[in-house]
BASE-176360 format. One record per residue: chain; x, y, z of N, C-alpha, C in turn. Coordinates in Angstrom, 1 decimal, padded with zeros to 4 digits. Layout:
BEGIN
<atom c="A" n_u="X" n_v="Y" n_w="Z" ca_u="X" ca_v="Y" ca_w="Z" c_u="X" c_v="Y" c_w="Z"/>
...
END
This chain:
BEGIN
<atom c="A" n_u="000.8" n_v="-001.2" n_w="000.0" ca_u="000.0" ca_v="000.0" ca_w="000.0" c_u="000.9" c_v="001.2" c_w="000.0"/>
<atom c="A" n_u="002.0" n_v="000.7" n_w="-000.4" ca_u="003.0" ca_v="002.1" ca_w="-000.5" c_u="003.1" c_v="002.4" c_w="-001.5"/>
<atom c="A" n_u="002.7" n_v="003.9" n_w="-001.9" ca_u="002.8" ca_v="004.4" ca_w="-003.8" c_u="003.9" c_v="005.4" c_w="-003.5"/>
<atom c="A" n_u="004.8" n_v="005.4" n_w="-004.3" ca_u="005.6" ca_v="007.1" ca_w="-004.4" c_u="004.7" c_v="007.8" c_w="-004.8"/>
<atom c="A" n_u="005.0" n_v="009.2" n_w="-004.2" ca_u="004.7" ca_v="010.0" ca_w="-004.5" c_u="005.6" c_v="011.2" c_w="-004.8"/>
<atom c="A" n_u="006.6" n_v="011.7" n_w="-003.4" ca_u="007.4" ca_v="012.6" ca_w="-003.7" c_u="008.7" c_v="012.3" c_w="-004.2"/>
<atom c="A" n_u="008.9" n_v="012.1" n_w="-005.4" ca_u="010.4" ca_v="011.5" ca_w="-005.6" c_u="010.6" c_v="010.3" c_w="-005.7"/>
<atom c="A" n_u="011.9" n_v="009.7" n_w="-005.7" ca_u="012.0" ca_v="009.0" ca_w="-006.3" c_u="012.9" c_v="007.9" c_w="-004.7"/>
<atom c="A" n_u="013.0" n_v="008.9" n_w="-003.7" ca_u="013.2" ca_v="008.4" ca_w="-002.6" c_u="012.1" c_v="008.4" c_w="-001.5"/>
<atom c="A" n_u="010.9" n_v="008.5" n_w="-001.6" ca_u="010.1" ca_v="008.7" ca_w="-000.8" c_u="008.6" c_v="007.4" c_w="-001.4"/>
<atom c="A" n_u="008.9" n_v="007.0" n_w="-000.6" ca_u="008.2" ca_v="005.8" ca_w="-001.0" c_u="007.1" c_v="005.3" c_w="-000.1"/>
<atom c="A" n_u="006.5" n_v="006.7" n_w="001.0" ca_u="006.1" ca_v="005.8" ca_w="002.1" c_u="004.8" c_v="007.1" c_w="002.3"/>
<atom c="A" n_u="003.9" n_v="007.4" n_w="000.6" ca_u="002.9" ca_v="007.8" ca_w="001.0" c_u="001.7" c_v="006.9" c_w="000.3"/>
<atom c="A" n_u="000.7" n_v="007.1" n_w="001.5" ca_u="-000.5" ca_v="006.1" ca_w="001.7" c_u="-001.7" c_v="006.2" c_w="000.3"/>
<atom c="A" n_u="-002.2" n_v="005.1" n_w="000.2" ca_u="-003.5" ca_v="005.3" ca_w="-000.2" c_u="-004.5" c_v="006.1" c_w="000.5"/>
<atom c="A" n_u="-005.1" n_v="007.0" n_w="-000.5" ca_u="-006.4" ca_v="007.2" ca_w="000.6" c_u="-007.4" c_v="006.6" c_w="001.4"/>
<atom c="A" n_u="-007.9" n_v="006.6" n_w="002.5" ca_u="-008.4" ca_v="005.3" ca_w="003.2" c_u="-010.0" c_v="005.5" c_w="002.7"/>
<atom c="A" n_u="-010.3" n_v="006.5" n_w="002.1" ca_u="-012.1" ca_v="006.5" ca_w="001.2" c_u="-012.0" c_v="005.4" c_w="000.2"/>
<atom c="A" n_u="-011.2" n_v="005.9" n_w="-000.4" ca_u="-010.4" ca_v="004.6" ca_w="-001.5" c_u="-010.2" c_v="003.1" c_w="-001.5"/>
<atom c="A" n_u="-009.5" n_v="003.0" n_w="-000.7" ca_u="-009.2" ca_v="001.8" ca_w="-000.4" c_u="-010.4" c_v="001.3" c_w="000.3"/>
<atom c="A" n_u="-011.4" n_v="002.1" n_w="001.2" ca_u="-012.5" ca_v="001.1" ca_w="002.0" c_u="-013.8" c_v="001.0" c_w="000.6"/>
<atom c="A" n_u="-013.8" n_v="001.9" n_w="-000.4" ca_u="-014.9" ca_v="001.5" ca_w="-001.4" c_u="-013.8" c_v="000.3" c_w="-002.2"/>
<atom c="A" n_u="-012.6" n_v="000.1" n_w="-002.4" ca_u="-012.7" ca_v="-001.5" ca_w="-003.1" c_u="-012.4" c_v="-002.6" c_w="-002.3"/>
<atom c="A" n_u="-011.8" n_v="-002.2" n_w="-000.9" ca_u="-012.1" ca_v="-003.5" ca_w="000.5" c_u="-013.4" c_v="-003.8" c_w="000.4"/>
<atom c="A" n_u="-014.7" n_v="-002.6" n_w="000.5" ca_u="-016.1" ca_v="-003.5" ca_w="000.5" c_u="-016.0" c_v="-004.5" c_w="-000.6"/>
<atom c="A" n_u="-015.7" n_v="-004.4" n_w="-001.8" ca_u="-016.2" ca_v="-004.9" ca_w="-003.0" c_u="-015.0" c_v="-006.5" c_w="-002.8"/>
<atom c="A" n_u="-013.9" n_v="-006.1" n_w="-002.3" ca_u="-012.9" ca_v="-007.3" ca_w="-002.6" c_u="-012.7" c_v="-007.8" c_w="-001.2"/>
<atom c="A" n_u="-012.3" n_v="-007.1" n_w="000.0" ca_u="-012.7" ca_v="-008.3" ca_w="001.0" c_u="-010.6" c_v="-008.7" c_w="001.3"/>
<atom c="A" n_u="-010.1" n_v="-007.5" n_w="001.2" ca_u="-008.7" ca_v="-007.3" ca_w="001.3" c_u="-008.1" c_v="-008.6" c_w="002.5"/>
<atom c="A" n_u="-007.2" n_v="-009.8" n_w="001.8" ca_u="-006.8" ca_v="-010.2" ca_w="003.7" c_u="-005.4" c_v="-009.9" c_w="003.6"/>
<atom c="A" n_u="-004.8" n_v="-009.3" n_w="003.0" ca_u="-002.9" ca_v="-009.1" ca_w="003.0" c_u="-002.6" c_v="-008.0" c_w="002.1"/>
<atom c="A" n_u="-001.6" n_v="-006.9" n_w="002.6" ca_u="-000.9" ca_v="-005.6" ca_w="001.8" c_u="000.4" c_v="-005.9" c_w="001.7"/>
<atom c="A" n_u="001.1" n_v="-006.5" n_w="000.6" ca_u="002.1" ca_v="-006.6" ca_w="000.3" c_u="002.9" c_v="-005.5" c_w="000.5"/>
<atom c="A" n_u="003.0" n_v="-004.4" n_w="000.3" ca_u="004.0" ca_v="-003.1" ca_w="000.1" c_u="003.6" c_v="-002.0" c_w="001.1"/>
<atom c="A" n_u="003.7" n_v="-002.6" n_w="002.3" ca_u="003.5" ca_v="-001.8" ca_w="003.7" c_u="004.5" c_v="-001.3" c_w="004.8"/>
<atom c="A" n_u="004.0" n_v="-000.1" n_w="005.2" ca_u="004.9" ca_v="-000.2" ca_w="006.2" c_u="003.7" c_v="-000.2" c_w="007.6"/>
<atom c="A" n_u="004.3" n_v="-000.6" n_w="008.9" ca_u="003.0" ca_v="-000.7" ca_w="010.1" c_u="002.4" c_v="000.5" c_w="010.0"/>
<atom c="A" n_u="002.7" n_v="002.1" n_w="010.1" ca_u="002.1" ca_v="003.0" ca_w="010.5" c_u="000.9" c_v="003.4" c_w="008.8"/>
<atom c="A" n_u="001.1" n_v="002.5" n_w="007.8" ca_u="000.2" ca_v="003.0" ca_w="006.7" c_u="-000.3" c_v="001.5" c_w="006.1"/>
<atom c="A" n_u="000.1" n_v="000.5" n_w="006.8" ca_u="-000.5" ca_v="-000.6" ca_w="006.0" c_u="-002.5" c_v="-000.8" c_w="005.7"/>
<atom c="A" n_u="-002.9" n_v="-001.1" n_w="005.1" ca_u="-004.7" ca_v="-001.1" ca_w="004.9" c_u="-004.8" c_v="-002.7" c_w="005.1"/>
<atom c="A" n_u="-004.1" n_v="-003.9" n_w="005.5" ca_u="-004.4" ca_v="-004.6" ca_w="006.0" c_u="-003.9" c_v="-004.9" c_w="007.4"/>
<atom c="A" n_u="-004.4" n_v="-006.0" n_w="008.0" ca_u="-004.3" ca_v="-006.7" ca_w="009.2" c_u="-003.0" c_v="-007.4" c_w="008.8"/>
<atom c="A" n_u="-003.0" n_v="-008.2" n_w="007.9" ca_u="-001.7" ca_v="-008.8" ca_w="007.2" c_u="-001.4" c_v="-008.0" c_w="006.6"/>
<atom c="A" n_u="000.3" n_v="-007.4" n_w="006.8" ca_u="000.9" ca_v="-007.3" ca_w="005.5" c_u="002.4" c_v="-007.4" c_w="005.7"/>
<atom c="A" n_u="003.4" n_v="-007.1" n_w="004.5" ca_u="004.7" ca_v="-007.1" ca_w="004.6" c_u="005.5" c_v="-005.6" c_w="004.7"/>
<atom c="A" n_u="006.6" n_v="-005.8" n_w="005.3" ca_u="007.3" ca_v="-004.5" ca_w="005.0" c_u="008.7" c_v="-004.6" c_w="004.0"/>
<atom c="A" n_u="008.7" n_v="-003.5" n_w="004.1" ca_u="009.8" ca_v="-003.8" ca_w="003.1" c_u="011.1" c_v="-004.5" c_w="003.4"/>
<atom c="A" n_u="011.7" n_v="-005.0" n_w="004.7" ca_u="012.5" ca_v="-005.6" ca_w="004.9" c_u="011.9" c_v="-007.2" c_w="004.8"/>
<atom c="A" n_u="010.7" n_v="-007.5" n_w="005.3" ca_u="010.0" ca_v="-008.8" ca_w="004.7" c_u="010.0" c_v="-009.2" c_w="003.3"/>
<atom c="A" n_u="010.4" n_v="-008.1" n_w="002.5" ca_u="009.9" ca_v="-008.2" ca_w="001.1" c_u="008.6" c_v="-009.0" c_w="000.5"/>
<atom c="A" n_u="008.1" n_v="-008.4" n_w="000.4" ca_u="006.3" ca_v="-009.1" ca_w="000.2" c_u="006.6" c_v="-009.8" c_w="-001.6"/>
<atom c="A" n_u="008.1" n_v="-009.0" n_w="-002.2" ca_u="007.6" ca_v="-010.0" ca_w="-003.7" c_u="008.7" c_v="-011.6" c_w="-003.6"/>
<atom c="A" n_u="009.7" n_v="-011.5" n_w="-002.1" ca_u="010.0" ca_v="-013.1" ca_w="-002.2" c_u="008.8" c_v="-013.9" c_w="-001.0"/>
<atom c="A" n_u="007.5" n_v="-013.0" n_w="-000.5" ca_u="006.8" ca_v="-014.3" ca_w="000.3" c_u="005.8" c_v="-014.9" c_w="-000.9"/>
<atom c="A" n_u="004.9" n_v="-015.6" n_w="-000.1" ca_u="003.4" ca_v="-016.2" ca_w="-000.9" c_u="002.5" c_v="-015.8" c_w="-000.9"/>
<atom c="A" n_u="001.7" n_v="-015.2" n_w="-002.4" ca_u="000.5" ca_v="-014.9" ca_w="-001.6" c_u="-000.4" c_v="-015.5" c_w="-002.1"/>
<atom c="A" n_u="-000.6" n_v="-016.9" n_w="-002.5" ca_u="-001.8" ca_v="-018.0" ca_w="-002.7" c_u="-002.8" c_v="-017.9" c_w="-002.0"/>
<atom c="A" n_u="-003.9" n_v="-017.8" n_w="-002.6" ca_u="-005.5" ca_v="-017.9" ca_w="-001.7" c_u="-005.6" c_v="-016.9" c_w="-000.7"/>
<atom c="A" n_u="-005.0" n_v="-015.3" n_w="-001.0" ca_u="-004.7" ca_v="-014.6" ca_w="-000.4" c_u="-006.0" c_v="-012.9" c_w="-001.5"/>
<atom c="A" n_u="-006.4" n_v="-012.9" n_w="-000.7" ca_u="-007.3" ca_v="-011.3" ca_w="-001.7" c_u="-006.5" c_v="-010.0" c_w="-001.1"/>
<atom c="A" n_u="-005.6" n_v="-009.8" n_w="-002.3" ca_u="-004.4" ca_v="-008.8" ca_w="-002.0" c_u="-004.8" c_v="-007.7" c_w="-002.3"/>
<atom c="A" n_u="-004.6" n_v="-006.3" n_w="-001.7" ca_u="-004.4" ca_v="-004.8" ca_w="-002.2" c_u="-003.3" c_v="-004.3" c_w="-002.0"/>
<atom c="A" n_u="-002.7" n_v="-004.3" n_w="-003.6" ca_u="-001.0" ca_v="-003.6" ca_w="-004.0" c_u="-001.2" c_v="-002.5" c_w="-004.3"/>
<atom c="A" n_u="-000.2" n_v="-001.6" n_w="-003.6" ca_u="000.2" ca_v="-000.1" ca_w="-004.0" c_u="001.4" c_v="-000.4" c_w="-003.9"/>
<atom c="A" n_u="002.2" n_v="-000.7" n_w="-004.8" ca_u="003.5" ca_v="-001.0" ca_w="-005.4" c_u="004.5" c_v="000.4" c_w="-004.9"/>
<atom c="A" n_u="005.6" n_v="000.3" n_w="-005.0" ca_u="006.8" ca_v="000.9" ca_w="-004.7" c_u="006.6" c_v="001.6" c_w="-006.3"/>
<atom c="A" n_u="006.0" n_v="002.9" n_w="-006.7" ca_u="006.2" ca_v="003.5" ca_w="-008.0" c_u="007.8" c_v="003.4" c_w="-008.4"/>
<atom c="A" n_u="008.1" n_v="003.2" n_w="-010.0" ca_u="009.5" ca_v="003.6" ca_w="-010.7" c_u="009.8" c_v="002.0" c_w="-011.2"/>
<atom c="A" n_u="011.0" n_v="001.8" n_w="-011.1" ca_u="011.8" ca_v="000.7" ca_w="-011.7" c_u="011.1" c_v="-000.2" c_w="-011.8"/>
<atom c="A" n_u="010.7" n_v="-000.7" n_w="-010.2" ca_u="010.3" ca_v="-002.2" ca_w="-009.6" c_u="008.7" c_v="-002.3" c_w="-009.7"/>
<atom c="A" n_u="008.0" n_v="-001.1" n_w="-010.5" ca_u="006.8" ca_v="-001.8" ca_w="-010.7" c_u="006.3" c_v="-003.0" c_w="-011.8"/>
<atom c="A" n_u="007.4" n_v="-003.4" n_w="-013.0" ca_u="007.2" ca_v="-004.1" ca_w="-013.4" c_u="007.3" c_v="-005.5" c_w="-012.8"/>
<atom c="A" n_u="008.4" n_v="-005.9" n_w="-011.8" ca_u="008.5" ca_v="-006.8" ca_w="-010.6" c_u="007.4" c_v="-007.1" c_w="-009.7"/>
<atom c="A" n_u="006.7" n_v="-005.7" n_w="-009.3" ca_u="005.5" ca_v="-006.0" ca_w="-008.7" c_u="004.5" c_v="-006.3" c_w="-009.1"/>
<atom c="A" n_u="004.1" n_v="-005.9" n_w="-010.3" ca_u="003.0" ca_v="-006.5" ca_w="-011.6" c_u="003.1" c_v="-007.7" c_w="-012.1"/>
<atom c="A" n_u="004.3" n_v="-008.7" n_w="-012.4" ca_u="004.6" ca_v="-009.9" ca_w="-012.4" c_u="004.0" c_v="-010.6" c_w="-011.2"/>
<atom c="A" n_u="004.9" n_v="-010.6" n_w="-010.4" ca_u="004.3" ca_v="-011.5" ca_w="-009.1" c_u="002.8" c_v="-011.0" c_w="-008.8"/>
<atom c="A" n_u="002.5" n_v="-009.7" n_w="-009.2" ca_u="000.4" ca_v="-010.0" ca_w="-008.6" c_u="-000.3" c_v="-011.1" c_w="-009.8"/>
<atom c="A" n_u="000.3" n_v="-010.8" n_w="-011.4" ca_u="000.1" ca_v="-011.9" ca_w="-012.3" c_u="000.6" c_v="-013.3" c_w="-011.9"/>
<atom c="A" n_u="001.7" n_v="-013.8" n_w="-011.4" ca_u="001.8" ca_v="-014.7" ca_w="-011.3" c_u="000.9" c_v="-015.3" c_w="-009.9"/>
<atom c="A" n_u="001.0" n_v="-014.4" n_w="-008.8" ca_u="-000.2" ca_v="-015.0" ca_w="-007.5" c_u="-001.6" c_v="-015.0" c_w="-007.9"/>
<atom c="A" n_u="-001.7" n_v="-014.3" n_w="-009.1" ca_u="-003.7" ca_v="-014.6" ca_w="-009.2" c_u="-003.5" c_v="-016.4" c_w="-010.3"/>
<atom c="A" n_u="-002.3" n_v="-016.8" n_w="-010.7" ca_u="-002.2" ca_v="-017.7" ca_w="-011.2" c_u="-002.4" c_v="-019.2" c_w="-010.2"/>
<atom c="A" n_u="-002.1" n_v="-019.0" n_w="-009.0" ca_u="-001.7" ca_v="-019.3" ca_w="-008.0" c_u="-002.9" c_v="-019.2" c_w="-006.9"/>
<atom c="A" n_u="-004.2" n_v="-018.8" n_w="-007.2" ca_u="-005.6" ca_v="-018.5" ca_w="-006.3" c_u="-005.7" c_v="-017.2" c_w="-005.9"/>
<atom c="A" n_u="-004.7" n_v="-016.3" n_w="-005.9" ca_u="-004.8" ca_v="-015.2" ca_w="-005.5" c_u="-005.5" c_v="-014.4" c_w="-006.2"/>
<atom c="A" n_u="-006.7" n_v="-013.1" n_w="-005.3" ca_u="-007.0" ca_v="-012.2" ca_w="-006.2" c_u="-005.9" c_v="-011.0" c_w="-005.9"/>
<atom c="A" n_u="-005.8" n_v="-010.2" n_w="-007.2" ca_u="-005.0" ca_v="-008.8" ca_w="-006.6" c_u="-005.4" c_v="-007.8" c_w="-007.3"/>
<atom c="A" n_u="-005.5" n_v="-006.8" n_w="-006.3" ca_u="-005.8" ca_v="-005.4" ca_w="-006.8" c_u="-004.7" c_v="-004.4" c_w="-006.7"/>
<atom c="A" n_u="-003.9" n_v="-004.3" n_w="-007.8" ca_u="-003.3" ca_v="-003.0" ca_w="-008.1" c_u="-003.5" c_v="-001.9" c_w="-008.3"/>
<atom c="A" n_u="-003.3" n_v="-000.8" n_w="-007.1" ca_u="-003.0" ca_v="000.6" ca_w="-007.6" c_u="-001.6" c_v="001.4" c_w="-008.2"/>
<atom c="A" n_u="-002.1" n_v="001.8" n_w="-009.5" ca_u="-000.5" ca_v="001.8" ca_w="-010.0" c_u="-000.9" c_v="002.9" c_w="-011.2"/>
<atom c="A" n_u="000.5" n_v="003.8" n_w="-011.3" ca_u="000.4" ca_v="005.2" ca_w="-012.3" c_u="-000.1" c_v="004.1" c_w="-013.4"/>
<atom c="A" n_u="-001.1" n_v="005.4" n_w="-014.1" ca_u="-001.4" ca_v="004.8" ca_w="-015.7" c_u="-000.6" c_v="005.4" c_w="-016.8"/>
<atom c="A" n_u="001.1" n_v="004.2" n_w="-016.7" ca_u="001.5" ca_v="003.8" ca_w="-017.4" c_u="001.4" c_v="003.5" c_w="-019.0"/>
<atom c="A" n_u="000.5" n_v="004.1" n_w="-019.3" ca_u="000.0" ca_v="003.0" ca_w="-020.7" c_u="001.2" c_v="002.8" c_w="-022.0"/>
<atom c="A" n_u="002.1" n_v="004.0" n_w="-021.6" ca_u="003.4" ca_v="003.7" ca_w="-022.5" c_u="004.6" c_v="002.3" c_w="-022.4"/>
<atom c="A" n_u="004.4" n_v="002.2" n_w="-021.2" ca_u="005.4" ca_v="001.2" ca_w="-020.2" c_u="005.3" c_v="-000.3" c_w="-020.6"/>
<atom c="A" n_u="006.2" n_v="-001.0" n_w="-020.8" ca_u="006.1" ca_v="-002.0" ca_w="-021.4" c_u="005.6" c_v="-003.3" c_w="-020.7"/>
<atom c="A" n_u="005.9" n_v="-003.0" n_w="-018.9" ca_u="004.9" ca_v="-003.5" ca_w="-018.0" c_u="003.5" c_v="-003.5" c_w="-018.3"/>
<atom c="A" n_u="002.9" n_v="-002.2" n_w="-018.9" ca_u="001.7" ca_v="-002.7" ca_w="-018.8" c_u="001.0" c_v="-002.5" c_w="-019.8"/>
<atom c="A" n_u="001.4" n_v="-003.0" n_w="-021.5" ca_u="001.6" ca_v="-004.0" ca_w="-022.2" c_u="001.6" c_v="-005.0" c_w="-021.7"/>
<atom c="A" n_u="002.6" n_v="-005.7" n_w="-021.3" ca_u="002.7" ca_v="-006.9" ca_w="-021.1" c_u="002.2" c_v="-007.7" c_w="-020.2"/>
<atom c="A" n_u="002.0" n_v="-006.7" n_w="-018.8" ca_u="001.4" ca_v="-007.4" ca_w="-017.5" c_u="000.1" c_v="-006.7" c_w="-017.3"/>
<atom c="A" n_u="-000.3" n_v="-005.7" n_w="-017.3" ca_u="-001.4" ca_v="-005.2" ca_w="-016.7" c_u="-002.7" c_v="-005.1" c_w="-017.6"/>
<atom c="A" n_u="-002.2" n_v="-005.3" n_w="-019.2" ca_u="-003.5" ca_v="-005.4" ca_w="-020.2" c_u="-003.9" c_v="-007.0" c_w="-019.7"/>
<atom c="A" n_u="-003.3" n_v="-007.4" n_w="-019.1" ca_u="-003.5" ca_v="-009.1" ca_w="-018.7" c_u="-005.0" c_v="-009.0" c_w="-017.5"/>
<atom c="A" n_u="-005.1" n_v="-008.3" n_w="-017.1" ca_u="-006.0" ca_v="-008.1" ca_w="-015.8" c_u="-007.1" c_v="-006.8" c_w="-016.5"/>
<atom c="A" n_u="-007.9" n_v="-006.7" n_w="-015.5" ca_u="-009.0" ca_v="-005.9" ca_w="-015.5" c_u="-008.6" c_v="-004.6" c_w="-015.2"/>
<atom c="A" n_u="-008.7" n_v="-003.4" n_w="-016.4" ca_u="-008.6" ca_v="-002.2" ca_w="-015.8" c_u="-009.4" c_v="-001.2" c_w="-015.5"/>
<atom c="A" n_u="-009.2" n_v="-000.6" n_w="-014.4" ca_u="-010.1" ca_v="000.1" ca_w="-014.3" c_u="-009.2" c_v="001.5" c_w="-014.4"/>
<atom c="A" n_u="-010.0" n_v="002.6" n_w="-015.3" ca_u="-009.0" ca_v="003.7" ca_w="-015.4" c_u="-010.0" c_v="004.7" c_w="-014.0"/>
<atom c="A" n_u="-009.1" n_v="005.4" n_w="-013.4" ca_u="-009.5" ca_v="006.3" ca_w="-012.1" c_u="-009.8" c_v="007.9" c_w="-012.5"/>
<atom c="A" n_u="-010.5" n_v="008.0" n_w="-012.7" ca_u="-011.4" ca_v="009.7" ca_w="-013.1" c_u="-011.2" c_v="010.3" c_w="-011.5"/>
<atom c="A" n_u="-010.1" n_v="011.9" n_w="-012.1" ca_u="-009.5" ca_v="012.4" ca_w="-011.3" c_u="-008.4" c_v="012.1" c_w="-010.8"/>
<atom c="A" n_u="-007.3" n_v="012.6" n_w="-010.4" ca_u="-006.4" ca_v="012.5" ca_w="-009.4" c_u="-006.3" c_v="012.3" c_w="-008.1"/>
<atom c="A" n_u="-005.8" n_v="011.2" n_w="-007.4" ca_u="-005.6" ca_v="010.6" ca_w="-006.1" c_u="-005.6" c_v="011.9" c_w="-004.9"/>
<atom c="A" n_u="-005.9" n_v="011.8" n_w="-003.9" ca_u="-004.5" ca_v="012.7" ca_w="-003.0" c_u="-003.9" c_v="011.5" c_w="-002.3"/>
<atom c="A" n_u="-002.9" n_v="011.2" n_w="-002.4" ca_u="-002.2" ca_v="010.3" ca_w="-001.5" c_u="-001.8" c_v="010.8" c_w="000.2"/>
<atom c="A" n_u="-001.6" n_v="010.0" n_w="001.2" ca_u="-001.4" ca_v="010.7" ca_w="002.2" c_u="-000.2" c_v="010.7" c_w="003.2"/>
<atom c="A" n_u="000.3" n_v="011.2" n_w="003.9" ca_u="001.4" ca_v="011.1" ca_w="004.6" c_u="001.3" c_v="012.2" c_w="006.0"/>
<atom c="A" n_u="001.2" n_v="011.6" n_w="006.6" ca_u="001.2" ca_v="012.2" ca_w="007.8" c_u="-000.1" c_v="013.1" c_w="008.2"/>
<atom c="A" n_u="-001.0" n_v="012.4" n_w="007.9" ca_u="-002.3" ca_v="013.3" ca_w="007.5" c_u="-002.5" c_v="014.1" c_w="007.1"/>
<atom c="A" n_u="-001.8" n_v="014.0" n_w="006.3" ca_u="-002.1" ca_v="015.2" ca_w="004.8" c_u="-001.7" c_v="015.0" c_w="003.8"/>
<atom c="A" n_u="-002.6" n_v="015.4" n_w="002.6" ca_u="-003.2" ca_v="014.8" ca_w="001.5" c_u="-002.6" c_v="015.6" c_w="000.3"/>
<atom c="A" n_u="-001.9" n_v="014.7" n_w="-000.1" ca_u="-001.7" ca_v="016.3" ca_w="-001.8" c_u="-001.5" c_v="015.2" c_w="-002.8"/>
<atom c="A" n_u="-002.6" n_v="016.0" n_w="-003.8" ca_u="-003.0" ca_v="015.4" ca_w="-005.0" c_u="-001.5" c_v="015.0" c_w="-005.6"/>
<atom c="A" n_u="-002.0" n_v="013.8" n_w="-006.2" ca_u="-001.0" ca_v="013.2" ca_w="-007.3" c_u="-000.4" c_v="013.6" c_w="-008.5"/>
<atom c="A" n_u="000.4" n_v="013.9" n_w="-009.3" ca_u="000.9" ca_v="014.4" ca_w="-010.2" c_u="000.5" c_v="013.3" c_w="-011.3"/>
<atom c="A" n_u="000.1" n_v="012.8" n_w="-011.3" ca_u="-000.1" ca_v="011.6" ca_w="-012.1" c_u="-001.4" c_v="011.0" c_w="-012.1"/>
<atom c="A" n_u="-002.2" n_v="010.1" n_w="-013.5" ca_u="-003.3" ca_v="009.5" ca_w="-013.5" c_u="-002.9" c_v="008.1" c_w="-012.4"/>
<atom c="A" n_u="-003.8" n_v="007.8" n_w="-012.1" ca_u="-003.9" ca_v="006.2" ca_w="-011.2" c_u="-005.0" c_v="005.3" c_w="-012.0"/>
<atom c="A" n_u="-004.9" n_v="004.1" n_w="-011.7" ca_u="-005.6" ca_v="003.6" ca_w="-012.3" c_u="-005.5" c_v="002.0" c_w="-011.4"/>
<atom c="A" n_u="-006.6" n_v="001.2" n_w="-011.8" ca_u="-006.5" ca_v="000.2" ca_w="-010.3" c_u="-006.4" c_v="-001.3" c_w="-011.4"/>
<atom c="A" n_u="-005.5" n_v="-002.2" n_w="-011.5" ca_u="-005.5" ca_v="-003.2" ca_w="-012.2" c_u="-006.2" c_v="-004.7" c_w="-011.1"/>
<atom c="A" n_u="-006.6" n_v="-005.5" n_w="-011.9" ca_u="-007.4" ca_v="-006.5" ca_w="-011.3" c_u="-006.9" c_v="-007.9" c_w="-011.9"/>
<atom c="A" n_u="-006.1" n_v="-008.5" n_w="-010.9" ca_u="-005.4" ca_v="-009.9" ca_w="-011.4" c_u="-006.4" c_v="-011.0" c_w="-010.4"/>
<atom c="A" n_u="-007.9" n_v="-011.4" n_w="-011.1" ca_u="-008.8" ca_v="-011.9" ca_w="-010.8" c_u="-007.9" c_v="-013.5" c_w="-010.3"/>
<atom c="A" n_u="-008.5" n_v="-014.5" n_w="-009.6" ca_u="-007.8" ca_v="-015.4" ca_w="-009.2" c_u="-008.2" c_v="-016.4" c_w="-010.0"/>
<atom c="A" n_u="-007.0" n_v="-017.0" n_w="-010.9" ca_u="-007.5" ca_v="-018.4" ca_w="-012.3" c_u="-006.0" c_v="-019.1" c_w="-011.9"/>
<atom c="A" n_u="-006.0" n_v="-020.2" n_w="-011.3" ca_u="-005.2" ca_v="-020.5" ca_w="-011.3" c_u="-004.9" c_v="-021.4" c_w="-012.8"/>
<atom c="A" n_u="-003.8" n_v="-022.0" n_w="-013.0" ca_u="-003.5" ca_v="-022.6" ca_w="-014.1" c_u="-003.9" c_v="-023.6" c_w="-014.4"/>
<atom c="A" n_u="-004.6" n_v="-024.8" n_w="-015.4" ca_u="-004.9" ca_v="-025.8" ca_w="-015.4" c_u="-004.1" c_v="-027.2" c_w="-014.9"/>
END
């Protein structure tokens, strides 16, 4: 549930919690891969020294807000490969649509494009995003 926002070193502003509780009703969140304790949106999640993309998240209904820049293609793999694996996952992630990640991984899932700009939060306070968001859906099918 960590998105960048400020930079390219600051990695530790939140989803909005309006947000996040209209697609928890709908999806039923049990694990936040990309957390830290004081901003995580689940009861389970990992931090970044746990690294959430070497644990498991099989038969797990995930909400990802990826580490934005390099490694979102790394984090878009592994939610494609865990919905292969029973997992559902919900990505919040810049709309990329140039990026060859999402080509390759994120046209794979359900998108939903996000009307308006986010405010992300940090220390309770909220400033809008520089960027479109958009929420990808790696429904759970595992492999035959």
């Amino acid at each position: 549930m960590i998105g960048q926002y400020a930079g390219p070193r600051k990695q530790d502003w939140a989803t909005p919690q309006k947000f996040f509780d209209e697609l928890d009703a709908e999806f039923h969140f049990t694990l936040d891969p990309c957390a830290l304790p004081e901003t995580a949106k689940c009861r389970r999640f990992f931090t970044p020294e746990q690294d959430g993309l070497a644990q498991d998240w099989s038969d797990e209904v995930v909400f990802m807000n990826p580490p934005y820049g390099r490694d979102t293609a790394k984090w878009m793999q592994k939610a494609l490969d865990a919905s292969r694996r029973g997992a559902t996952v919900v990505c919040l992630v810049v709309s990329r649509t140039d990026m060859a990640w999402w080509h390759d991984i994120a046209m794979q899932g359900e998108i939903r494009f996000i009307r308006n700009r986010l405010y992300f939060e940090q220390d309770g306070v909220g400033r809008r995003a520089p960027f479109a968001s958009a929420v990808v859906v790696f429904h759970a099918r595992p492999l035959d």
